[in-house]
N, C-alpha and C positions, 0 to 999 in steps of 0.2 A: 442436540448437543448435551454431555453429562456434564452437568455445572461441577465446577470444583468445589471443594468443601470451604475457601475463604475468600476474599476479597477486601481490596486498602479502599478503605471511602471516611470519607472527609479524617482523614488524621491517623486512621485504627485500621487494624487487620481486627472484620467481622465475619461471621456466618454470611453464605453468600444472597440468602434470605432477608438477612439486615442490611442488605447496602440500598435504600428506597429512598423515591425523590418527590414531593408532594408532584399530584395533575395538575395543579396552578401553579407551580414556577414557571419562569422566562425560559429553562429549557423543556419544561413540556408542553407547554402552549406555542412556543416559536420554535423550538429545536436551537436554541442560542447555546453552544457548544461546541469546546473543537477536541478533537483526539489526533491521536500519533498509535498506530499500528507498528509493532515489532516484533522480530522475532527471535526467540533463544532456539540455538540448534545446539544437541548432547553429543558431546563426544566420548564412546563409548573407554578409548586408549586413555583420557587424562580425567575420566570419570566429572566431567565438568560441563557447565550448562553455558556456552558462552550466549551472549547479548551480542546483533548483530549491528554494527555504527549506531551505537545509544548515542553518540556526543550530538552525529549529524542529525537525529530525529530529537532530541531535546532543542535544538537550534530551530528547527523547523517549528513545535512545538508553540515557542516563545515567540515565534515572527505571529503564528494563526494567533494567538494571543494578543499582541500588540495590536494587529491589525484589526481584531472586534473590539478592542481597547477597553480588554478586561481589566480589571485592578490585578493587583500582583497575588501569586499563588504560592505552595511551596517551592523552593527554592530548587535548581536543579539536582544539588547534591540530599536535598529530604528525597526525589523522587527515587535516585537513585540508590538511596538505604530502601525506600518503600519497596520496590521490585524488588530487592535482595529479599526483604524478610518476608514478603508474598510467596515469592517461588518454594522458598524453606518448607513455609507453612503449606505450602500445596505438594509437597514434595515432588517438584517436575522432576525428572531427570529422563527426558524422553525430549523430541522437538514439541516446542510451544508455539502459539500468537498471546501475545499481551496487547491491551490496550491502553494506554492511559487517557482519561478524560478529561477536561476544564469544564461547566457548566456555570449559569448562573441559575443560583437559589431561589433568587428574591421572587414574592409574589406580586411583584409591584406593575411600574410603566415596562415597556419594551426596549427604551434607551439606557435603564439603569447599566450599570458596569460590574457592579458585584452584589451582594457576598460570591465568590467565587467558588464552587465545590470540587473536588479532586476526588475521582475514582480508576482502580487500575485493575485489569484483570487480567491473570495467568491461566490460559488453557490449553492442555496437552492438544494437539494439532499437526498430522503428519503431511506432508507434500500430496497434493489430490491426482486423482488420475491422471488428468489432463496433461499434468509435469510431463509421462510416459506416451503416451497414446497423441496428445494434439486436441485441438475445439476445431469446433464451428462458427463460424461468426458470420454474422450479419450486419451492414451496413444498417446504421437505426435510422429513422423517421423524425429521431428526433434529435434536435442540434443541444454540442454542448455550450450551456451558457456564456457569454463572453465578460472580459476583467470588467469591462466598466459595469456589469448587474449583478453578477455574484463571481467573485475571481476565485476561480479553480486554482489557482495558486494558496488560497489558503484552505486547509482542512476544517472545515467548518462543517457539522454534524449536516447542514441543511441544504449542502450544495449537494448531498446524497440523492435527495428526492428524484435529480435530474437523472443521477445513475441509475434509480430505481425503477422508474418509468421504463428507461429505455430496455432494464434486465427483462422488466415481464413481457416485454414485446415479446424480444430475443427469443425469452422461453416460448411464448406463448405460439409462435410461430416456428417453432422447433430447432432452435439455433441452441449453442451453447452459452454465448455473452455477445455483446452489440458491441459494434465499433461508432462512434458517436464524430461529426464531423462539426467544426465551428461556423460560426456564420456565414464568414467568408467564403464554405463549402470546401476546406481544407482539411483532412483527415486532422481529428484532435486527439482522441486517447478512446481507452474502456472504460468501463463504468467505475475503475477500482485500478489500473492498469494503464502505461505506458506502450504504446506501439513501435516496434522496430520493422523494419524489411529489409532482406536481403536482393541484390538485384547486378548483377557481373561483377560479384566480390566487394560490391560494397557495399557498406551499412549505412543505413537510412533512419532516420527519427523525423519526426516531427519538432519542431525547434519548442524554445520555452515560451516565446509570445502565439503560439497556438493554440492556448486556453487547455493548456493541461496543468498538472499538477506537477510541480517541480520534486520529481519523483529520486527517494536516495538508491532505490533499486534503478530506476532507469544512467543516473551517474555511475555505477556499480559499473554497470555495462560497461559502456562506456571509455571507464576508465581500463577493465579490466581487458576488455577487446585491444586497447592500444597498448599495453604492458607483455600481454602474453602472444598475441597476435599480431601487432605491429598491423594494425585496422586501425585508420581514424575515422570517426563515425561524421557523418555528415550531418549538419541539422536544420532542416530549413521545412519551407512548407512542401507539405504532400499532398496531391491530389488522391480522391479518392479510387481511380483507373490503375494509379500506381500499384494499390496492392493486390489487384489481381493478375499485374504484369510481372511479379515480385517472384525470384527464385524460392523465395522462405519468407514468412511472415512469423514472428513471435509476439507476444505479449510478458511484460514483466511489471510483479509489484510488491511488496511483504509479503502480502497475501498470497497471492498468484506464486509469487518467486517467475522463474523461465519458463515458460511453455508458449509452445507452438503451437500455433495457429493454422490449420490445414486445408481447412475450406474456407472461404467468404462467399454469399450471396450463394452457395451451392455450387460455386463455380474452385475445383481445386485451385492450390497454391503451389505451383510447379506440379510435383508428377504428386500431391496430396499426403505426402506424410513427411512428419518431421524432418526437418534438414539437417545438411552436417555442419554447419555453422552454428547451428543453434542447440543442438546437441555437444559441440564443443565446448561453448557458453557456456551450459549447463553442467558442465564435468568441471569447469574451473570455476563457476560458483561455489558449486558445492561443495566442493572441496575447504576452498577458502571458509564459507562461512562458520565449516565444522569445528576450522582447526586443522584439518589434517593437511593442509597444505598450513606453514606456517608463516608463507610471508603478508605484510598489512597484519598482525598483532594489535594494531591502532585502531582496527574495526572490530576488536573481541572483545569484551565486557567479561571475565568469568562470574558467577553468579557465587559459587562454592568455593 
């Protein structure tokens, strides 16, 4: 990754050099931190960098907050000047990922609650292959945590490890990203990602008490399927048989964005390439988050 030339950490747009956190604070010792992943897509026609549902990932934000029951940070309307004069200063005008972060500073016990730290970062970032082409995936070995020991519902820096584990398998064993199932043994999410499947025209997810992340791309879907599709999505548990009996499997998430899913366990996903459900999806995402479709305005942010 070419680091950009600045970075918002604790208050200041610095060199991306100066944004450092001592090895003995609570977030380098424990990983006691939460972030919000989002992203700005450029619209070449209105020369504008819009922000994709900033309101719904500050809202989320503020709940992973509440719920590690940090003290209070800057306000949503500071963060939201901070991203404006980051992106400026880094001049994106290309698609981005931002991330903003909460951390605790202190060198202290592991119960403290603050001093709180704020850092945000803007980096140029285009849609990966996978968006075109489809993954591999692999059913992982290893289960996603359940709410009562670390809820996947909050975005907490440390609930990663568990995605982490499972991505080097994935890799290690020549997959492209793990599909992670909850204790129960009910399909739960990716490591970073929302699971959908298609299956005689209808849409499938995983519900929200199935130990995922209550994901604002996976609502996107969602929403968007029943708007322009007239699909209302299903959400309940999934067994893990489901998705290899599944017309179409996709994966979505800021990150990710849409993409299909083509194999699992080596065993194709229907006839093994991208579907036309999913590639539907994918035309009327994009669309939407560009701008170029211009209805939902409510989910634009212009940066410029």
């Amino acid at each position: 990754m070419a680091a950009p030339e600045f970075v918002y950490h604790n208050g200041k747009i610095v060199p991306w050099s100066d944004a450092t956190l001592h090895a003995f604070s609570l977030a380098g010792k424990y990983g006691i931190g939460v972030f919000e992943g989002l992203r700005g897509y450029w619209n070449d026609e209105d020369e504008q960098l819009y922000l994709f549902r900033l309101a719904e990932h500050f809202k989320r934000y503020a709940f992973s907050q509440k719920a590690m029951r940090f003290d209070p940070g800057p306000s949503e309307e500071e963060l939201t000047q901070a991203i404006f004069d980051l992106c400026k200063a880094n001049n994106i005008r290309c698609s981005a990922h931002l991330r903003v972060s909460a951390f605790l500073t202190n060198e202290g016990d592991m119960v403290a609650t603050g001093p709180v730290g704020t850092t945000i970062t803007a980096i140029p970032r285009p849609s990966a292959s996978q968006v075109k082409k489809g993954a591999s995936a692999q059913i992982s070995s290893w289960i996603r945590m359940p709410d009562n020991v670390m809820p996947a519902r909050i975005k907490c820096n440390a609930n990663y490890h568990n995605s982490r584990l499972a991505s080097i398998q994935a890799k290690q064993d020549g997959y492209d990203l793990p599909i992670l199932l909850n204790s129960r043994g009910k399909v739960s999410e990716g490591p970073t990602t929302c699971i959908f499947l298609v299956k005689d025209g209808r849409l499938i997810t995983p519900d929200v008490a199935s130990d995922i992340l209550e994901s604002i791309t996976r609502q996107t879907v969602i929403e968007i399927a029943k708007e322009y599709l007239d699909l209302t999505t299903v959400e309940r548990d999934v067994d893990r048989s489901e998705l290899i009996a599944a017309d179409e499997v996709f994966h979505c998430g800021t990150g990710a964005e849409i993409a299909p899913i083509t194999t699992i366990d080596r065993l194709p996903v229907g006839d093994g390439q991208p579907g036309s459900l999913t590639t539907k999806l994918q035309e009327i995402y994009f669309s939407l988050v560009t701008g170029k479709d211009r209805n939902h305005p409510e989910w634009r942010t212009p940066v410029y």
